[in-house]
C-alpha positions as CSV (number, residue, x, y, z in Angstrom):
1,X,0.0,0.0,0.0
2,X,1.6,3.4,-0.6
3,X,1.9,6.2,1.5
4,X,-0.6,8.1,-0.1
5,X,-3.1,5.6,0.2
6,X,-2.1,4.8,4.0
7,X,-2.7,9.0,4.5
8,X,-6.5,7.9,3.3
9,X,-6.4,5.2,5.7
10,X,-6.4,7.5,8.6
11,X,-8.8,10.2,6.8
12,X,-11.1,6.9,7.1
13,X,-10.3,8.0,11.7
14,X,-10.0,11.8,11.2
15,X,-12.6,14.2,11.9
16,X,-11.0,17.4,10.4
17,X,-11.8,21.2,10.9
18,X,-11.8,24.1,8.0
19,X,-10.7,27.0,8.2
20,X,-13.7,29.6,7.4
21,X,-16.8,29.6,5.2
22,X,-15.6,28.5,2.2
23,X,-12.5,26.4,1.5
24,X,-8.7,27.4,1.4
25,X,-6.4,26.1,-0.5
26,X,-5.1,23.8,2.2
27,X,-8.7,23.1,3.0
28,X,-8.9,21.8,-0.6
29,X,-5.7,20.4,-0.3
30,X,-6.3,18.0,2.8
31,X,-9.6,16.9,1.5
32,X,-8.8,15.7,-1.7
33,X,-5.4,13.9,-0.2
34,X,-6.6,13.4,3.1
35,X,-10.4,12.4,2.1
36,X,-11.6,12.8,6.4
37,X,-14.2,11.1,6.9
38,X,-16.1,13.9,8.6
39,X,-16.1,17.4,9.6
40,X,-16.5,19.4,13.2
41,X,-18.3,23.3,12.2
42,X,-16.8,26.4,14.8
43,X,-18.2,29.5,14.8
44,X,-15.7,30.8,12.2
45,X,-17.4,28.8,9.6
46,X,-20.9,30.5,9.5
47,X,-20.9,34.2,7.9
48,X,-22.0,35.8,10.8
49,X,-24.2,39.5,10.9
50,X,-25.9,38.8,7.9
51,X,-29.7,37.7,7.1
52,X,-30.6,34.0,8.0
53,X,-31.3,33.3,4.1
54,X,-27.9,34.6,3.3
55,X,-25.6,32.8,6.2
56,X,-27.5,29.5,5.8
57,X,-26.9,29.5,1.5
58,X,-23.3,30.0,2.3
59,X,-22.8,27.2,4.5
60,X,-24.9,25.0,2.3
61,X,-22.3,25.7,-0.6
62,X,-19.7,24.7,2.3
63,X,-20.8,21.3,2.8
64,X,-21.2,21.0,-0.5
65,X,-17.4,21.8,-1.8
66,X,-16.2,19.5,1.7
67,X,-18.2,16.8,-0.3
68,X,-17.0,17.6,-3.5
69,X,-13.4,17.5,-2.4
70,X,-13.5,14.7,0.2
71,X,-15.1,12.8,-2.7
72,X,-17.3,11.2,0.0
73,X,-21.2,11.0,-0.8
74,X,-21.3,10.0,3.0
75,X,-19.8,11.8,5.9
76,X,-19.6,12.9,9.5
77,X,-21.2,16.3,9.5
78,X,-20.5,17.6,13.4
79,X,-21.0,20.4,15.9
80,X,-20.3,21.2,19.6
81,X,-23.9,22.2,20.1
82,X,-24.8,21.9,23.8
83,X,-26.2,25.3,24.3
84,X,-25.4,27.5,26.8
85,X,-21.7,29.2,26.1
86,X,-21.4,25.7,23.3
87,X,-23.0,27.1,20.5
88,X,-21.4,27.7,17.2
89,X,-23.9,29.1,14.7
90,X,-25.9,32.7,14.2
91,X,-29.3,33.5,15.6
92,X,-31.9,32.0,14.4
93,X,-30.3,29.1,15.8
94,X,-32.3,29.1,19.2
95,X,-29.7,29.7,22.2
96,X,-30.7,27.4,24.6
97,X,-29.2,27.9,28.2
98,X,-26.6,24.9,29.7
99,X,-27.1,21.9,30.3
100,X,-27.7,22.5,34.3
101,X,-31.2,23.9,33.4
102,X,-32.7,21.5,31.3
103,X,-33.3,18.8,33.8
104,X,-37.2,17.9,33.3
105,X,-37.4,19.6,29.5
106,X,-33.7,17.9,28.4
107,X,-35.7,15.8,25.9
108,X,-38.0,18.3,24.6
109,X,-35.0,20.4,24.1
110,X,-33.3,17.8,22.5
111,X,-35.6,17.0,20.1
112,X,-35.8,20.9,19.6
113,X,-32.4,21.2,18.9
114,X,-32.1,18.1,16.3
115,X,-34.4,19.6,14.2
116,X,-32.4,22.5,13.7
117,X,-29.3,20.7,13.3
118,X,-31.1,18.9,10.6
119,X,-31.6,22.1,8.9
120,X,-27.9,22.6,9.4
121,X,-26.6,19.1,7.4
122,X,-25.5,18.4,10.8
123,X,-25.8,14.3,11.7
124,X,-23.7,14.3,15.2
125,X,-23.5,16.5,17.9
126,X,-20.7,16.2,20.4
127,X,-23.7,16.0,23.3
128,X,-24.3,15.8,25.5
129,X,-22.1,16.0,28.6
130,X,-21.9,13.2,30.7
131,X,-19.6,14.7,33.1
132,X,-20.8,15.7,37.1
133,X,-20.4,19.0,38.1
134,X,-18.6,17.7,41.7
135,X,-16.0,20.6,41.9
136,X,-17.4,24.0,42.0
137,X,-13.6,25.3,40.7
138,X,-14.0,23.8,37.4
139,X,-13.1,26.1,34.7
140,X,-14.5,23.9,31.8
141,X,-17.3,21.8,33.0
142,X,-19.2,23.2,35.4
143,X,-22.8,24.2,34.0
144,X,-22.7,22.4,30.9
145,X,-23.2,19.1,33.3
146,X,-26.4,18.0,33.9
147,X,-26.5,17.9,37.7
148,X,-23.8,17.9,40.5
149,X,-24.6,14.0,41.7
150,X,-24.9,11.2,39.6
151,X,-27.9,10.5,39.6
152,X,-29.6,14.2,38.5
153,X,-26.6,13.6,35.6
154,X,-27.3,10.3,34.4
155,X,-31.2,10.8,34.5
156,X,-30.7,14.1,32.4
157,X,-28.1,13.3,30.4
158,X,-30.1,10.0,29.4
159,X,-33.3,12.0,28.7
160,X,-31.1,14.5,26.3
161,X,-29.6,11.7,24.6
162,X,-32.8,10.0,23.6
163,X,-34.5,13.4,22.5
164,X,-31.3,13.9,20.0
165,X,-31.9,9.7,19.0
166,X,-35.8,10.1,18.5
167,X,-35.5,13.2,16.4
168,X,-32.5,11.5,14.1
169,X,-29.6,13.2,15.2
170,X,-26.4,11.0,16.3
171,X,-25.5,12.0,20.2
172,X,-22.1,11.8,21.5
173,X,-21.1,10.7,25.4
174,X,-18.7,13.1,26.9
175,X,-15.7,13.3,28.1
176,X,-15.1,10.0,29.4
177,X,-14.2,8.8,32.3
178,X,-15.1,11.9,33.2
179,X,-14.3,15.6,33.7
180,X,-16.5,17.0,36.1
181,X,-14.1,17.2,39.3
182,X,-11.2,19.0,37.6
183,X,-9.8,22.2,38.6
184,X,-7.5,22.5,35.0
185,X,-8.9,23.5,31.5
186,X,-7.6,20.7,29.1
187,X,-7.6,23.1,26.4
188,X,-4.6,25.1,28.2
189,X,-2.7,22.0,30.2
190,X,-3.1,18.5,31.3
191,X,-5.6,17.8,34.1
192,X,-4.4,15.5,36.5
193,X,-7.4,13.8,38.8
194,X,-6.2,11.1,41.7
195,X,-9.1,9.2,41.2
196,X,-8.7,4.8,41.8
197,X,-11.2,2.8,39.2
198,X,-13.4,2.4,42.6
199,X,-14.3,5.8,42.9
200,X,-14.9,6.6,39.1
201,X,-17.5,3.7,39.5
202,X,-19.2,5.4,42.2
203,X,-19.6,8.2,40.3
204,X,-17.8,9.1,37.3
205,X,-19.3,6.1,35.2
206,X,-23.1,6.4,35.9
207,X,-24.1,8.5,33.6
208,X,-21.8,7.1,30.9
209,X,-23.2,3.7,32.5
210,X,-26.9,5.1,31.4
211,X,-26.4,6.4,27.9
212,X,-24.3,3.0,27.2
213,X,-27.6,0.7,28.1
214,X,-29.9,3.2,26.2
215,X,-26.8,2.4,23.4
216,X,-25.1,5.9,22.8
217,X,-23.1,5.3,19.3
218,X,-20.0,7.6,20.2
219,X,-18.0,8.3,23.1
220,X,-15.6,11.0,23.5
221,X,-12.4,10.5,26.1
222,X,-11.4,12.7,27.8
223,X,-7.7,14.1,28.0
224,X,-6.6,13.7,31.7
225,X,-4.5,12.1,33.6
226,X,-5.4,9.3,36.1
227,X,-2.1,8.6,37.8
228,X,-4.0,5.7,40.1
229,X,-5.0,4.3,37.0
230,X,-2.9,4.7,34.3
231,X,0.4,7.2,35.2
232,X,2.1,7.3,32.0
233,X,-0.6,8.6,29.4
234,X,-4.0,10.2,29.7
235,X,-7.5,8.5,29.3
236,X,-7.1,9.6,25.0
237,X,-4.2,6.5,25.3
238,X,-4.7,4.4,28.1
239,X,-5.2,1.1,27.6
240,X,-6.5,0.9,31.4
241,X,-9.0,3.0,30.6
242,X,-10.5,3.2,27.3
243,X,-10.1,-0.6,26.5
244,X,-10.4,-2.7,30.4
245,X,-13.1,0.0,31.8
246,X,-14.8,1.2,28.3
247,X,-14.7,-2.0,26.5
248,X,-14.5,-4.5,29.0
249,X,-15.8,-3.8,32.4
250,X,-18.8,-1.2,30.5
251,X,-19.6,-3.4,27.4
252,X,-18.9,-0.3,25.1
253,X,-19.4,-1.5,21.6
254,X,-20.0,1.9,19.9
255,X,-17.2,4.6,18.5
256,X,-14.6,6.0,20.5
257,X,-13.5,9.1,19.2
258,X,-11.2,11.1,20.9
259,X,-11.4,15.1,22.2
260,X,-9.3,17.5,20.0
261,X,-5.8,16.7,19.5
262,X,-5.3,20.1,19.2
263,X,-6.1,20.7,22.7
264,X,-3.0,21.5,25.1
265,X,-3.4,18.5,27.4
266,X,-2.4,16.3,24.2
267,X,-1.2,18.6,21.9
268,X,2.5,17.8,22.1
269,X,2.5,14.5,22.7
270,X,0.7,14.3,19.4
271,X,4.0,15.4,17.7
272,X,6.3,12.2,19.0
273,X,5.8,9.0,16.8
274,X,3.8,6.3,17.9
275,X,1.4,8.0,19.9
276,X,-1.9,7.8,17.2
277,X,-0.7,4.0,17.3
278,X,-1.2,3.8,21.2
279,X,-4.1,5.8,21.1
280,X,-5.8,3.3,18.2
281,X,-4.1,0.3,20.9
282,X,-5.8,1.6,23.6
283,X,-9.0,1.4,21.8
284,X,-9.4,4.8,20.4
285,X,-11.1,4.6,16.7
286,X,-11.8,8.5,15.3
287,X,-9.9,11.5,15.8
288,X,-10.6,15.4,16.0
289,X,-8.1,17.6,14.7
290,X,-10.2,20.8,14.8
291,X,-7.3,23.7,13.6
292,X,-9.1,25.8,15.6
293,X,-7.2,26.0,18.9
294,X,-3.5,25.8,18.8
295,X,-2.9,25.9,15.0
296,X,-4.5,26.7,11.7
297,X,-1.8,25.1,9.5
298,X,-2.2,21.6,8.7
299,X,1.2,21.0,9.4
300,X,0.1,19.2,12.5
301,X,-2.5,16.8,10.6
302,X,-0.3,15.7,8.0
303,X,2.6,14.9,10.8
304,X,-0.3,12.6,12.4
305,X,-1.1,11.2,9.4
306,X,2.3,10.4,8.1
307,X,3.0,9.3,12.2
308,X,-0.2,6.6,11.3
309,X,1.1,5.6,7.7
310,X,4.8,5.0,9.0
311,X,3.2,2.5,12.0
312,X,1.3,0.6,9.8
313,X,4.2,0.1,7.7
314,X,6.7,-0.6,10.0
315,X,4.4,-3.0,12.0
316,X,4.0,-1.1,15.3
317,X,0.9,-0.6,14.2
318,X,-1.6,-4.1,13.9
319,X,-3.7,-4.0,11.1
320,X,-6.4,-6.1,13.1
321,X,-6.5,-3.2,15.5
322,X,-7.2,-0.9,12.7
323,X,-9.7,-3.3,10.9
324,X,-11.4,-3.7,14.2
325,X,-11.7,0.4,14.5
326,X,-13.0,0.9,10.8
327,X,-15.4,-1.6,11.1
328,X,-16.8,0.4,13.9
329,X,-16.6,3.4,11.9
330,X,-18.3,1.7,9.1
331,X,-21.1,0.5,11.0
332,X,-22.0,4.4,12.4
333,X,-21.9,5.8,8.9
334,X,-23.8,3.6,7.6
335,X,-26.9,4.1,10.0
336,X,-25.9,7.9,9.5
337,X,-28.6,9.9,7.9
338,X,-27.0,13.1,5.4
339,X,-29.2,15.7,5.8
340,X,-29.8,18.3,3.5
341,X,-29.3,22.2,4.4
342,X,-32.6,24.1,4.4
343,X,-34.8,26.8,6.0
344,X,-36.8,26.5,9.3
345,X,-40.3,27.8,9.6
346,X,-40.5,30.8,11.4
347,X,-43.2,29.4,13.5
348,X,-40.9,25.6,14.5
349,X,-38.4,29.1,15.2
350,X,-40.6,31.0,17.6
351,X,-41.7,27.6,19.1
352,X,-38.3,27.0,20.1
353,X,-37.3,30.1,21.2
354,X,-40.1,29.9,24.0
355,X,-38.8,26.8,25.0
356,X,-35.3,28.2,25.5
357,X,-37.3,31.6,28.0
358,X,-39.2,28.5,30.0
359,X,-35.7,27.1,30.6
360,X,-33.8,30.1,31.3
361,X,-36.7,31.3,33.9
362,X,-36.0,28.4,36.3
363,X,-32.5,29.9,36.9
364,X,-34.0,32.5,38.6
365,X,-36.8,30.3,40.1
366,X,-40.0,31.3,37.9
């Protein structure tokens, strides 16, 4: 196989970020070679301060050169879209509040939300948060959870996830084995938590634990450090972790993908060879190299492509590994509904932005 088709192979694992709304020549560039097999949408990809008709036409002619130059009729269209400070796109889009206010509406909202993400061409949403908000000096978490005890989270969190299933958008577990009692921002450094396998199953795992029986497709891992665990490498490419506790102990059958290699926490290690092969041993199948945090260049994605072409030839990488992970991958695409980009009622509009007021009124006890 040569190396350009072994850069294909990992597009077949890569969720890729572009760079604005329409497509640079590197954009271009790494689609056509590249061929991702999906896409993650930021906020610099919608033309903001314009009209609704205008901003949506424009992103529909987005998707639609990503598909041309991919050369994919079927992809991964995705968004971090869990309301509160988590949204990407221009009003219309109703601006629900965080997660920690849905509680008895998180389906209704859900379902709200997936059919506007269907207007979008959006299949999968990186929701919802399955983290606890158990340390009230989280920079990162905090609100977007659910609840602040298991049991508020997992029943939420469960109820939000169906709503997304029911109204055909793909939901996402996040960020396992959790991320809630951090006091570090893994976008900026690399959390540590001294938590034993004992305590993350008395509270970490029970909301993943509910969205796994209810059979969530994706999970993302979360990039932390668990010294009692695992003290060489966080949860993106432990072994310990994503294979004996995801796969193992919690019957995980689904998609692991992984949080943004882009992000500090990982960001370096990223750059040493070997380290997508650990992460793909450790039971990691898709990867999310956004360009949107550390580095716009692609300079980073082509080293972790090349890094995944160079294991599987020299052999530190198993093929049966990789076969395993593409199967997954195969299997959630093809149960992945491509939507096409159109206009929302104003009505289905208005609807939803009542919704949102009824939510945002029980912060302040109405």
């Amino acid at each position: 196989m040569s190396v350009t088709q072994h850069l294909q192979g990992f597009g077949h694992h890569l969720i890729l970020g572009v760079s604005g709304t329409t497509l640079s020549d590197d954009d271009k560039r790494a689609l056509s070679e590249l061929q991702p097999i999906g896409v993650i949408f930021f906020a610099k990809n919608f033309l903001d301060g314009t009209s609704y008709e205008i901003w949506l036409q424009t992103f529909r002619e987005l998707i639609d050169q990503i598909r041309q130059y991919a050369e994919r009729d079927s992809m991964f269209f995705t968004l971090d879209h869990e309301g509160g400070r988590v949204v990407r796109t221009p009003l219309p889009i109703t601006r629900f509040p965080h997660a920690s206010l849905l509680q008895s509406r998180s389906r209704q909202v859900a379902k709200a939300t997936a059919v506007e993400l269907k207007s979008l061409g959006i299949n999968i949403s990186w929701a919802p948060v399955a983290d606890i908000y158990s340390n009230p000096q989280n920079p990162v978490i905090g609100p977007r959870a659910f609840g602040t005890t298991p049991e508020t989270a997992a029943k939420a969190v469960r109820e939000y996830y169906l709503g997304l299933q029911e109204s055909g958008i793909l939901g996402c577990a996040k960020h396992f084995p959790g991320h809630g009692d951090t006091s570090q921002d893994s976008h900026l450094e690399l959390p540590v938590l001294h938590l034993s396998t004992e305590d993350l199953r008395n509270r970490e795992l029970i909301p993943f634990k509910a969205l796994i029986a209810e059979q969530v497709p994706l999970i993302m891992t979360a990039h932390i450090l668990f010294p009692k665990i695992d003290p060489d490498v966080p949860a993106t490419l432990s072994q310990g972790i994503l294979n004996a506790i995801l796969r193992e102990e919690l019957g995980f059958q689904g998609v692991v993908v992984s949080d943004d290699l882009d992000m500090k926490a990982v960001s370096d290690m990223f750059t040493h060879k070997g380290t997508v092969a650990r992460a793909i041993h450790a039971g990691c199948d898709l990867f999310i190299v956004s360009r949107n945090i550390n580095s716009s260049s692609l300079e980073r994605t082509y080293h972790i492509a090349k890094d995944f072409a160079d294991s599987l030839s020299n052999g530190s990488l198993d093929e049966s590994v990789v076969a395993a992970a593409r199967n997954r991958i195969d299997k959630l695409l093809a149960v992945t509904p491509q939507y096409l980009v159109h206009t929302l009622e104003r009505d289905t509009l208005k609807e939803h932005a009542e919704l949102a007021i009824a939510c945002s009124f029980q912060e302040v006890g109405f």
